[in-house]
N, C-alpha and C positions, 0 to 999 in steps of 0.2 A: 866598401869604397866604390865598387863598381856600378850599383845602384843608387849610389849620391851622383855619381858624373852621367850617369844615366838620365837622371830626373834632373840634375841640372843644364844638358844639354836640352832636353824635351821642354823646358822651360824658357830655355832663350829662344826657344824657334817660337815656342809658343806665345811671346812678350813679341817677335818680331811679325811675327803674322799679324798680331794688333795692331802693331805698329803702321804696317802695311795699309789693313781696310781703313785704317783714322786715315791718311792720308789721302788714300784714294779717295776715301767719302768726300772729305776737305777739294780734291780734286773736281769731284761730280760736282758740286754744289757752285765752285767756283766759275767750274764750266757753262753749267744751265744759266747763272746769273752774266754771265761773260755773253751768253748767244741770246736770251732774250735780250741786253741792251744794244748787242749788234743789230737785231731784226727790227727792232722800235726806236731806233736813233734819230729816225724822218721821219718819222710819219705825223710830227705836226707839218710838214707842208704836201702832206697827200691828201689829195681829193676825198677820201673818206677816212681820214683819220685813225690808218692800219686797220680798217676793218676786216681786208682780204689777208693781212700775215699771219701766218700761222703760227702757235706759239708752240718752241719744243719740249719735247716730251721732258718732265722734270724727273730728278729720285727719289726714292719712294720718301723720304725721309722731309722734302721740300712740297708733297700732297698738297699740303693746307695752307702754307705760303704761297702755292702757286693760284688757288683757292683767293685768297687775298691782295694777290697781285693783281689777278683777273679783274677783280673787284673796281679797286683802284683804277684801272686804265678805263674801263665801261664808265666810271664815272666821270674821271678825263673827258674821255669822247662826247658824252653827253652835252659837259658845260660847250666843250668846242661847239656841235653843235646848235645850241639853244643860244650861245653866246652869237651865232650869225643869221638868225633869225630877227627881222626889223622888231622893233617896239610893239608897233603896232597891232603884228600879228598874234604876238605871242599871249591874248586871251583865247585865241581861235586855236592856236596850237593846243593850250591847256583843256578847253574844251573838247578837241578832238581826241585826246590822251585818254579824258575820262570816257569819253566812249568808248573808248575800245577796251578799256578796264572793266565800264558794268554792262556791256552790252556785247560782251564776244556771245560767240555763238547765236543769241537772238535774233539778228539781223543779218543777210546775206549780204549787202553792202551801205555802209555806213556815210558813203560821197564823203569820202576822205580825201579825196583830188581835187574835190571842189571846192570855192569858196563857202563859208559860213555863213549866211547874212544876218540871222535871227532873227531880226524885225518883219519875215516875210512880207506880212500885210499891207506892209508899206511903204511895198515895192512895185512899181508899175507892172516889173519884167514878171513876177508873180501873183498880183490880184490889178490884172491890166483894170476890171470895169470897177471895183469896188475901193480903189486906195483912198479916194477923197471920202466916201464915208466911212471907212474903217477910220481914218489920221482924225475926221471930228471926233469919232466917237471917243477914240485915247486924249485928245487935248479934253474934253468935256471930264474924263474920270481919272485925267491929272490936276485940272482944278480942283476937283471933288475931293481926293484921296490924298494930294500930295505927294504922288511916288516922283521918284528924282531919274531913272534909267530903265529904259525898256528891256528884257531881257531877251522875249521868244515872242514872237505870233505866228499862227496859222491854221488853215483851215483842218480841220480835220473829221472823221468820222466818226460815229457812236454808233455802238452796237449794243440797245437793250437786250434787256433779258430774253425778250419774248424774238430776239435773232432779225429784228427788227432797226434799219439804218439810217440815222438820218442825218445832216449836214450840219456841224459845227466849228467853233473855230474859238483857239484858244491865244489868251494875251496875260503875259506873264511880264510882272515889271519886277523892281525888287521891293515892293512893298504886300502885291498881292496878288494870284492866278482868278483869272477870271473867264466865265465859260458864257459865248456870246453865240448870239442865231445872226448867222449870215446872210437871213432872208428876210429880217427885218431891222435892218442899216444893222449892225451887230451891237442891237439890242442885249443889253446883261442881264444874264439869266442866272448867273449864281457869282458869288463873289468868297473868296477864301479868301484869309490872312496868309502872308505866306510863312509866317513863323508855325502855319499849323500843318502844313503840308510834310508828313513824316518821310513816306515812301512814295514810289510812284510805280504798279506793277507794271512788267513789261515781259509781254504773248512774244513767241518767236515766229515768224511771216509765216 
């Protein structure tokens, strides 16, 4: 008798201790979810969209929800952001994303402050003596070719094999990359398809 009341008191404490952490879990759980919506209640009308709140510590048991909470709000923010960006920008924005996706580390600075123009060559503020021959020589191998949107121009370098430099400059529409001498009106020296252009390797400065 005395080892049934034994085992049956060790056992109510023991269902009551259960009892206990189920609730308190219940507790924590309620709590974390109670003070992340206190901390994030505004901050769609804050300047950076809670980027500065901190979020608190979750229990162990809420890890991967918290994991996917994170998730969810970063992508909030995102749209917030991109959503206040004009129209017009937002190829330049795109293009500037991918740069910095294939080109971290290769380049020390990528003029992410600055505007994008792409069409350099024909642009006064960038080929002040050469823009009227470069814009002939594009309308001449848009009749030719039929490309419908300019993508990239500008001058740039070549370094043969032999370490040897000389001045060239490149014009990319979306039909075709084309490699021109800018020392004779930018004459076309080689013409690619652009469906054939796979990779493009890229040296770190």
């Amino acid at each position: 008798v005395w080892r049934g009341t034994i085992a049956r008191i060790h056992y109510k404490r023991t269902r009551a201790a259960y009892i206990i952490i189920k609730h308190y879990r219940k507790y924590k759980v309620k709590s974390y979810i109670w003070e992340v919506g206190r901390r994030f209640q505004n901050v769609g009308s804050m300047k950076d969209y809670g980027k500065h709140v901190k979020w608190p510590t979750p229990p162990k048991v809420l890890r991967k929800f918290e994991d996917t909470l994170q998730s969810v709000y970063q992508r909030w923010r995102a749209y917030q952001l991109i959503k206040s960006i004009p129209p017009a920008d937002l190829l330049q924005v795109r293009a500037k994303v991918a740069a910095v996706e294939n080109l971290k580390g290769q380049r020390g600075d990528l003029g992410l402050q600055r505007s994008w123009e792409g069409n350099y060559l024909a642009t006064k503020r960038d080929n002040p003596q050469m823009t009227p021959a470069f814009s002939a020589r594009a309308n001449e191998l848009k009749r030719k070719d039929k490309y419908m949107n300019t993508l990239f121009s500008s001058h740039v370098r070549k370094i043969n094999r032999f370490n040897k430099s000389e001045d060239r400059a490149i014009f990319i529409t979306d039909r075709h990359l084309y490699k021109l001498d800018p020392l004779k009106q930018y004459q076309v020296m080689k013409t690619i398809p652009l469906y054939n252009v796979g990779h493009t390797p890229v040296k770190s400065d």
